[in-house]
C-alpha positions in Angstrom: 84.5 98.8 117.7 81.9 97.5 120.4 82.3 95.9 123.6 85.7 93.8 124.6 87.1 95.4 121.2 86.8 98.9 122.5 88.1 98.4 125.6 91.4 96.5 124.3 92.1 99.8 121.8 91.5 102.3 125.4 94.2 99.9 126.9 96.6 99.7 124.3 96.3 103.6 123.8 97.0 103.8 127.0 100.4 101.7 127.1 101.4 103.6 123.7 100.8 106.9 125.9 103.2 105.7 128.6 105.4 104.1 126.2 106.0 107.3 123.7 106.4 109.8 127.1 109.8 108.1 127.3 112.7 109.8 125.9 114.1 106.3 124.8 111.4 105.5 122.6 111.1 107.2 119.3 107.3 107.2 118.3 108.2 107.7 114.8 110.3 104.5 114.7 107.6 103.1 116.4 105.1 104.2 114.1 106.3 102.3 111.5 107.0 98.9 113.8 103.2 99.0 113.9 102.5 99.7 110.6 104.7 96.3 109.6 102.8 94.6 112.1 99.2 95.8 110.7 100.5 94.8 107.3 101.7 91.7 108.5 98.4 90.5 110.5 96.2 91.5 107.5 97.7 89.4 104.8 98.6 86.9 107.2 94.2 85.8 108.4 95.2 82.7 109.6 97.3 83.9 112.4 95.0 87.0 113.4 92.6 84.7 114.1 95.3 82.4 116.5 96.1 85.9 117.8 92.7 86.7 118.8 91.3 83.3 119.8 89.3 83.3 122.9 89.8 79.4 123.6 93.5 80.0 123.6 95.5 80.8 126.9 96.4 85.1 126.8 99.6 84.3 127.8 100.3 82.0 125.5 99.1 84.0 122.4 101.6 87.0 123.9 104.5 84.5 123.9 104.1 83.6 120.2 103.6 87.4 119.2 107.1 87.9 121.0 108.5 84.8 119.1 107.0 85.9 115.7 108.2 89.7 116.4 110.7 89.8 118.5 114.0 89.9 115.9 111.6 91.9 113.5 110.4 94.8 115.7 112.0 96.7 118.6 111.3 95.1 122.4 109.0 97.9 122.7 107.1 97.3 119.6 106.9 93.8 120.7 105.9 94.2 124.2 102.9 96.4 123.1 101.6 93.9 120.4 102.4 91.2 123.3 99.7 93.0 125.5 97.2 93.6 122.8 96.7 89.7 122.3 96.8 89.4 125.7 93.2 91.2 125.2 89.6 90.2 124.5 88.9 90.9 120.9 85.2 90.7 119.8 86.2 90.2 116.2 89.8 89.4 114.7 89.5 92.3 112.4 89.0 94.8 115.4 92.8 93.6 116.3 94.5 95.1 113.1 92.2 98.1 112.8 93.4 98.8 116.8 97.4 98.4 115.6 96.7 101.0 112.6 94.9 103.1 115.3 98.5 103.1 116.9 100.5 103.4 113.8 99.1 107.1 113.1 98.5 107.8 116.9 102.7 107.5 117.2 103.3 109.2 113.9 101.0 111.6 115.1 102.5 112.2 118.7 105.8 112.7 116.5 105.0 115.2 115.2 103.5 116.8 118.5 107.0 116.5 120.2 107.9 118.2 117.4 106.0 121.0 117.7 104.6 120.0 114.3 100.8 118.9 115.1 99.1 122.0 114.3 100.5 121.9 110.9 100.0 118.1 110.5 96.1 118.9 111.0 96.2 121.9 108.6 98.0 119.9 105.8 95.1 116.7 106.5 92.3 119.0 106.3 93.4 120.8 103.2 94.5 117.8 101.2 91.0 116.1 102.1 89.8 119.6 100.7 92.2 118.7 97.5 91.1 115.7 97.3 87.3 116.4 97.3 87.7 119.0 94.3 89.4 116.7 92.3 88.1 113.7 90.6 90.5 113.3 88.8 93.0 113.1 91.4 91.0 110.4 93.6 90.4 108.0 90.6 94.2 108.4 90.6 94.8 107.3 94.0 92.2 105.3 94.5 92.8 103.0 91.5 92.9 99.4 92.6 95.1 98.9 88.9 97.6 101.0 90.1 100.6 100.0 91.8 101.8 100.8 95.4 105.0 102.4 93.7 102.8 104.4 91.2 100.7 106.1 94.3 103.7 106.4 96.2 105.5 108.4 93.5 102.3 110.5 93.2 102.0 111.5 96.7 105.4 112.3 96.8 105.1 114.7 94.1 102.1 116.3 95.3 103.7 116.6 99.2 107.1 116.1 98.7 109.2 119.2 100.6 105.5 121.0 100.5 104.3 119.1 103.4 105.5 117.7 106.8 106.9 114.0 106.6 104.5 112.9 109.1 101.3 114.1 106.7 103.4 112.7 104.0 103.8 109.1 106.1 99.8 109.4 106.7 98.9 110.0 103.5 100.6 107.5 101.7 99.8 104.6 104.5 96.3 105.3 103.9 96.4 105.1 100.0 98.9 102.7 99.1 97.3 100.8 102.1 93.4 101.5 102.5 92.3 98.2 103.8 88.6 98.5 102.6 88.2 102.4 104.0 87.6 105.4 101.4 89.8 107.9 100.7 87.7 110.8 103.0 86.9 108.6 105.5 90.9 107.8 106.3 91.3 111.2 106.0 88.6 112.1 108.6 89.9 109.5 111.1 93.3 111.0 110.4 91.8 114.5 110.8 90.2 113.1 114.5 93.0 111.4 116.0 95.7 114.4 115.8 92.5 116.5 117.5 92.2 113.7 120.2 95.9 114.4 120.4 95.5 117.9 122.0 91.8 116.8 123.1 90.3 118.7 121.1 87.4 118.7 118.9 87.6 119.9 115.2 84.9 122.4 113.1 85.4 122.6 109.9 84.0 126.0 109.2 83.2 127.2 105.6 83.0 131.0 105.1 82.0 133.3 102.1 85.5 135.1 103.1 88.4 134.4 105.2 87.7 135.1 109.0 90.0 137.7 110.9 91.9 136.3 113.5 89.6 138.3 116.0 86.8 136.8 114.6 88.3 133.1 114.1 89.4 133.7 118.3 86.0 134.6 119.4 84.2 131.8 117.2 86.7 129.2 118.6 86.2 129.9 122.2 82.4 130.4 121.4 82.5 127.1 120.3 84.4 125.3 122.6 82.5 127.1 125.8 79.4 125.4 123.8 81.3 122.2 123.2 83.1 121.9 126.5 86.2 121.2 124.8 89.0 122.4 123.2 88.1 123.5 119.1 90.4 123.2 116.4 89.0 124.7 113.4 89.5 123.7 110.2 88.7 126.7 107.7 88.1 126.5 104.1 86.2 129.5 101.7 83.0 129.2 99.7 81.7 131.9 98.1 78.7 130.6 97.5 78.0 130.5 101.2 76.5 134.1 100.3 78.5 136.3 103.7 77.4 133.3 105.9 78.7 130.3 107.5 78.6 127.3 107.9 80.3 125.4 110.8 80.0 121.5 111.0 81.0 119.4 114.3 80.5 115.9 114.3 77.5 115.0 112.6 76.0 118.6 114.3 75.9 121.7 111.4 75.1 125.3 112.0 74.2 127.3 109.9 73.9 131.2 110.0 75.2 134.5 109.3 78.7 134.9 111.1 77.0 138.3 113.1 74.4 136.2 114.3 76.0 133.7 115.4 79.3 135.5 117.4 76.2 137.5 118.4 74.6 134.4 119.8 77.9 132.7 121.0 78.7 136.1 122.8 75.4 136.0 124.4 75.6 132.2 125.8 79.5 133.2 127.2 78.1 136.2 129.0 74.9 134.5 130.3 
């Protein structure tokens, strides 16, 4: 998103921030108020594009989101899509993509009260991993033949009672309801917004052979005194990596031998 766009989603994240520190709103409920909504204002074009009108009045674009929502969704719900059309959009689109932004920001915050996050980002990172190795497995999911049911029954068997719900909720929003994005690239938004939920940034690092924890502690510190932010890594095991590694933030990749480079980080902390 550029321009107004971006700075509608900052102001609704903020509002869902407020909103989900309150003990009397459940941000899993929540969660799937916005989901409905996103469905809704995708299928429906017509009135995404009243909703995001420039010509017409902000207030009066929030009073017909409240009339269109307000026996579906919970006064909460309501009030934040309210204040979202009350916003500049720079394209109609950018207003649905913004309310799926929230859907798996409150799903994700879930599972955060929870205690559950750290788990949540494990399970995203490995199925992606799943995923990737498994062609099979993406034509499956990925089938535009297929029906939402089918998928939905497949993703339960594959995460059902092996997974938390919320990864389970993700998951299947993302492939029974894509919306024009790939499979990984969900998956790697999902992966970025439960690190934005600790403010962190995530590595995925690929070794020849699992790390130690002393070694995955010093490479995560290494890499957030680097960074200037808090690291989650994401690890995953390649032999072929040959007893190196191969750590990838962002677009950014390193590449070395893991003495060197705990040699180097060690080096930079100290200096």
């Amino acid at each position: 998103m550029n321009g107004a766009s971006r700075e509608a989603l900052a102001a609704a994240r903020e509002r869902l921030d407020a909103l989900t520190d309150s003990t009397s709103v459940n941000a899993g409920s929540l969660a799937d108020e916005l989901a409905a909504v996103t469905a809704l204002l995708h299928r429906e074009v017509s009135l995404r594009r009243v909703l995001t009108d420039p010509a017409q009045a902000a207030e009066a674009k929030a009073e017909l989101a409240q009339r269109l929502l307000g026996t579906q969704v919970s006064g909460p719900a309501a009030d934040l899509v309210a204040g979202m059309v009350r916003s500049r959009w720079s394209q109609s689109r950018d207003l649905v993509d913004a309310l799926e932004v929230l859907a798996d920001t409150a799903d994700l915050t879930a599972a955060q009260q929870a205690g559950k996050l750290d788990d949540v980002e494990d399970e995203l990172f490995r199925f992606g991993r799943i995923v990737s190795g498994s062609t099979e497995l993406r034509a499956a999911l990925t089938d535009r033949k297929a029906t939402t049911s089918a998928k939905g029954a497949l993703l339960r068997s594959l995460l059902g009672g092996r997974a938390q719900s919320t990864t389970e909720r993700l998951v299947t929003r993302l492939v029974t309801a894509p919306r024009g994005r790939s499979l990984e690239s969900g998956l790697e938004s999902l992966s970025k917004l439960a690190a934005d939920r600790r403010d962190r940034m995530v590595a995925i690092v690929t070794s020849a052979v699992p790390l130690s924890e002393p070694q995955k502690q010093r490479l995560g510190a290494a890499l957030a005194k680097l960074y200037g932010r808090k690291m989650h890594l994401n690890l995953d095991v390649d032999p072929e990596v040959l007893g190196g590694i191969r750590v990838q933030v962002g677009d950014e990749v390193i590449n070395g031998s893991l003495a060197d480079r705990i040699e180097d980080a060690s080096r930079r902390l100290a200096g």
